[in-house]
N, C-alpha and C positions, 0 to 999 in steps of 0.2 A: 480411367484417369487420363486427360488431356496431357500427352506429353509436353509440351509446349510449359505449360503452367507448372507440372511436375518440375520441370528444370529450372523454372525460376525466370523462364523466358515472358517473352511478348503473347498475348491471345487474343483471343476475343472476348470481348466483356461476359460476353453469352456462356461460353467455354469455360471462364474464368468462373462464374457462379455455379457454373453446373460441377465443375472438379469440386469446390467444396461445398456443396449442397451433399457431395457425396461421401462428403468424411461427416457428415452429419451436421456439418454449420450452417446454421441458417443466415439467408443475406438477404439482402437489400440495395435498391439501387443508391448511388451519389449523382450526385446532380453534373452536367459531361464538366467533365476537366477541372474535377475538382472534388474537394473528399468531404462533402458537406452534402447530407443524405438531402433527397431529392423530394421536393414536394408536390403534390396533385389535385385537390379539390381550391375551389379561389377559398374557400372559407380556412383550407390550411395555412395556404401563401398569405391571406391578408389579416388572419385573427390566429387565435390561441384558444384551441378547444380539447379538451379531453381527446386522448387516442381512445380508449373504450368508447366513448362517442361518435366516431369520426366513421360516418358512412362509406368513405373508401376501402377500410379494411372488412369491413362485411360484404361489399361489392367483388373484394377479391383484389382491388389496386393499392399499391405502394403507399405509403402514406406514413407519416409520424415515427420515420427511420426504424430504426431497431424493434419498432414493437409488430410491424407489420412484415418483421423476415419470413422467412420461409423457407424448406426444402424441398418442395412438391415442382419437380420436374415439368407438370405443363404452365405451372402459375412463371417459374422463371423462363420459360422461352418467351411466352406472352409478354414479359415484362422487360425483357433485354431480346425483340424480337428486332430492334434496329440497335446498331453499336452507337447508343448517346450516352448510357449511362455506364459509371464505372459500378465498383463491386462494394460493401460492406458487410461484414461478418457480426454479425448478433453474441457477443462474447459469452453471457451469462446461459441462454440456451443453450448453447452450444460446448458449455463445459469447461471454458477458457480463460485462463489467465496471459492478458498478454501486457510484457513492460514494454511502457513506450519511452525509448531514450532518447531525449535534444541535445541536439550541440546550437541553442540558439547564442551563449557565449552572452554578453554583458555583463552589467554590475551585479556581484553577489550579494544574496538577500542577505541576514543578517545571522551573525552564527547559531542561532537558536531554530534556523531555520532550513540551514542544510541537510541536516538529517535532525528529521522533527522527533522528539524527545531521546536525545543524542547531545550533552552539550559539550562544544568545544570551544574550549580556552583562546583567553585571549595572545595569549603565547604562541602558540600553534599557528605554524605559518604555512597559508593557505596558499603562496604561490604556486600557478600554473594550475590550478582547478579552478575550470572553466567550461565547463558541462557535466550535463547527467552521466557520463561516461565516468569522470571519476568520481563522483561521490556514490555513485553505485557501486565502484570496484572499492571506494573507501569502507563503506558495509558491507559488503560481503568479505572484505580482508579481517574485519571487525572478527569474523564467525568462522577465519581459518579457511575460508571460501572463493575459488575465482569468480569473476564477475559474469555475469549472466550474459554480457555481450561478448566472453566468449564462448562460452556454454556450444561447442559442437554437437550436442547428444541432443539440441532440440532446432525446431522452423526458429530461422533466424531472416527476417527480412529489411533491407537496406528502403529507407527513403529517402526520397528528391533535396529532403533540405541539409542531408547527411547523419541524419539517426537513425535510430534504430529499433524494431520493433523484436520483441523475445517473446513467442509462442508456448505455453504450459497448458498443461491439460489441467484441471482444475479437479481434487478429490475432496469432496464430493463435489459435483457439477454447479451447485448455485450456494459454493461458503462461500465466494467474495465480491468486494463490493468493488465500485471503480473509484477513481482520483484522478487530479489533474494537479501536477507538481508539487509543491508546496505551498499549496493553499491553507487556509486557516480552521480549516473542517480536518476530514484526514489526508494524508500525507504521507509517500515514502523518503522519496530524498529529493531536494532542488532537479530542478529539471528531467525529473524521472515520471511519469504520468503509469497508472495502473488502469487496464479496460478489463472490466469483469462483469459482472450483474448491473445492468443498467448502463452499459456503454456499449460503443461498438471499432470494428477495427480496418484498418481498410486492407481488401484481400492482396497478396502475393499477385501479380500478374496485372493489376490495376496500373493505370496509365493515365496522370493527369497532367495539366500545363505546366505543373511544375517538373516534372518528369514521372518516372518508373516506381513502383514500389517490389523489389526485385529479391526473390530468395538471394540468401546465399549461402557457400558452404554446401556441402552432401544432403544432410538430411532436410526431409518436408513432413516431419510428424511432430507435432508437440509432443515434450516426454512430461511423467508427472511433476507438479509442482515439489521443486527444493523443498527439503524440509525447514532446511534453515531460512529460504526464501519465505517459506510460509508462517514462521514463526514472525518474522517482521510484519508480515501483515499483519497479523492479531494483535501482534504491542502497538499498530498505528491505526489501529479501527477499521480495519480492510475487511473485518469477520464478516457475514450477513446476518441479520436477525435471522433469519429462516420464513420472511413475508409476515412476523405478525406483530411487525411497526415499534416492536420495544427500542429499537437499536441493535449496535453490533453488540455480540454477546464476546465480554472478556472471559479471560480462563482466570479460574483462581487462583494459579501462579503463574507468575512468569517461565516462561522456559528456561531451562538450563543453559541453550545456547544464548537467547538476548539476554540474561544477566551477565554471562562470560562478555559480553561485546559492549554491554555498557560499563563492567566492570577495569577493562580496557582503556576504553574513552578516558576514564575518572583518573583514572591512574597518570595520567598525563595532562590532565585538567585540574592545576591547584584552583583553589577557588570556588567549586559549584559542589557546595556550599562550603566557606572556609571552617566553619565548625565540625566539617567530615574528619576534619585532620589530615589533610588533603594538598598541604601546603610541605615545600620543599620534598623532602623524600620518604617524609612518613607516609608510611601504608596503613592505611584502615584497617577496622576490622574488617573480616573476609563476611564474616555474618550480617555486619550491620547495613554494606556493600548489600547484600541478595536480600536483606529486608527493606532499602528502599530503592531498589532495585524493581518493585513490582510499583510502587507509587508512582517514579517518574514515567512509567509508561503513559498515565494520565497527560502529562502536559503534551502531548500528540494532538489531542483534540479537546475542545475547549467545553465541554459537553459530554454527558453520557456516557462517561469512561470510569464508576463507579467509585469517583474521589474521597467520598466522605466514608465509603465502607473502607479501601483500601488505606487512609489516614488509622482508621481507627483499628486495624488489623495490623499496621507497622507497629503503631503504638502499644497497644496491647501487648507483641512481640518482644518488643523496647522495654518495656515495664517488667516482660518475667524475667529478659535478660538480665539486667541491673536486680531484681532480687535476687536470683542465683550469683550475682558476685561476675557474672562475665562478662558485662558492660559498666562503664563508668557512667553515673547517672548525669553526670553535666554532658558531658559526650553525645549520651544519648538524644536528651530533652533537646540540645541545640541544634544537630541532626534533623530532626521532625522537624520542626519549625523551620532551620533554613530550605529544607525540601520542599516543607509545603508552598511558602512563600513564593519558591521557583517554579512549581506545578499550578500555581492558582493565588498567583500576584493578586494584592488587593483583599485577602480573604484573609486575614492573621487573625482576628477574632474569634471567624469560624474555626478556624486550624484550630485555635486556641484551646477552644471548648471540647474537641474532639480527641486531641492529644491527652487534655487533660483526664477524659472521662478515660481510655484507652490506656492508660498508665496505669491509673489508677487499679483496676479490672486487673491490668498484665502484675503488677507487683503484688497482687493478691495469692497468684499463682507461679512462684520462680521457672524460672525456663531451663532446666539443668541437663547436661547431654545424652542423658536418655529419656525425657520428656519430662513435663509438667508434674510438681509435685500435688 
């Protein structure tokens, strides 16, 4: 292990790939004095071809960033055999979960989109949140949890524009996917970017025009991913299919801890939706709260988040409640509908039909505290 880079200090590029080729991360070069992976054949630089295609990577040269990393000790000296190129870490091979935090600061997107399927009211005053710093400490306070940028127990690395990069070891090696902010696919919080399976990250000890990308703090080993950290990935699509193109795969519930953290939110958001009962200081029920509680996970991503089973699984739910007598049936039915409405705007029809069939099915079978009659 290259003391130098151990410490968080300055290397050599060469050095720099070699320490973590040896914790078992595969890298790749960036292109010199800058974190934008580096290209080689003219047919990369001036077209768009398949990397399984791309004759560089079967030559043995760099080529089409992250797919062409590597660990193999003689391919990196060859390859960082003069100090041009900096370092990149291949996330998803390499087992890694790492948060990328911005402090780029300007106008914040719109509240439905700071922490995506997370809604907060229009009461709730957002002064002084002005990067991914706090809306990440805002969830993780959600789940009773410090913020992952201070997280001592794991590789914490500073960059040039003043964020922050949060190192995890990822169990199992290739469950999660990447993200970039609050985009309209998936998403963990405004200005918070995830590098996993299909992304990459730039190494500790890398040195670009912008500056350093520099440990800090004691430790240099990713520890394993939060559990509550991980939980949030799953409610926002971060899962990986497992390579066989279905999509992310949901759990058939929610976890315990993101129902408590959307439960939270609600509690302080009259409003979303006002037929939750949600307005001034009534409290919900605690039930009806963890049954749609697994639906708004859906509004995360606009896509393949299982909307039409989980519609008809709230409902179903809804319907044995209200025959057992423990939901009030206008409560309930307006509930579903303002939910769906907020999960998949545009689609009341569909809701319509789905709620209806689901009710129907649920008050067939009352919902009573020791299960279904």
């Amino acid at each position: 292990m290259n003391a130098a880079v151990a410490a968080g200090g300055e290397s050599s590029p060469r050095a720099v790939a070699r320490w973590c080729a040896a914790q078992g991360w595969p890298v790749h070069p960036l292109s010199r004095g800058t974190k934008t992976p580096a290209r080689n054949c003219p047919a990369c630089r001036d077209g768009a071809h398949a990397p399984a295609g791309c004759p560089c990577r079967r030559a043995g040269r760099w080529c089409h960033g992250f797919h062409a990393a590597t660990t193999d000790p003689a391919r990196i000296d060859a390859w960082w055999s003069e100090d041009r190129f900096g370092v990149g870490v291949s996330c998803g091979p390499a087992g890694l979960v790492v948060v990328d935090i911005d402090a780029h600061g300007g106008e914040l997107p719109s509240r439905l989109r700071l922490l995506p399927g997370i809604p907060i009211a229009a009461d709730v005053d957002l002064t002084g949140l002005a990067s991914g710093f706090h809306t990440l400490a805002v969830l993780a306070a959600l789940h009773g949890e410090r913020s992952p940028a201070l997280d001592e127990g794991t590789l914490r690395v500073s960059t040039p524009s003043g964020g922050l990069h949060v190192w995890y070891r990822a169990e199992p090696p290739a469950g999660w996917l990447s993200s970039a902010g609050s985009g309209r696919s998936r998403a963990l919080a405004w200005q918070v970017d995830v590098r996993a399976y299909g992304g990459y990250i730039v190494a500790p000890g890398t040195v670009t025009r912008a500056g350093a990308y520099t440990a800090v703090g004691r430790c240099r080993t990713p520890a394993p991913l939060p559990a509550w950290l991980a939980a949030e990935l799953t409610r926002t699509g971060h899962a990986a299919d497992g390579g066989d193109g279905a999509g992310p795969r949901w759990p058939a519930r929610t976890s315990g801890h993101a129902v408590a953290a959307r439960q939270r939110v609600l509690r302080v958001r009259p409003g979303f939706p006002a037929s939750l009962g949600l307005s001034g200081r009534q409290e919900p029920p605690a039930v009806l709260l963890a049954v749609l509680g697994d639906l708004a996970a859906c509004a995360a991503v606009p896509s393949g988040a299982g909307f039409t089973e989980r519609l008809n699984r709230a409902a179903y739910t809804v319907g044995g409640l209200i025959a057992a007598g423990r939901l009030e049936a206008g409560v309930g039915e307006r509930a579903l509908a303002d939910a769906a409405a907020w999960v998949r705007p545009g689609q009341s029809e569909r809701a319509r039909r789905i709620i209806a069939g689901g009710l129907a099915a649920g008050r067939a079978r009352p919902l009573y505290m020791g299960g279904r009659a």
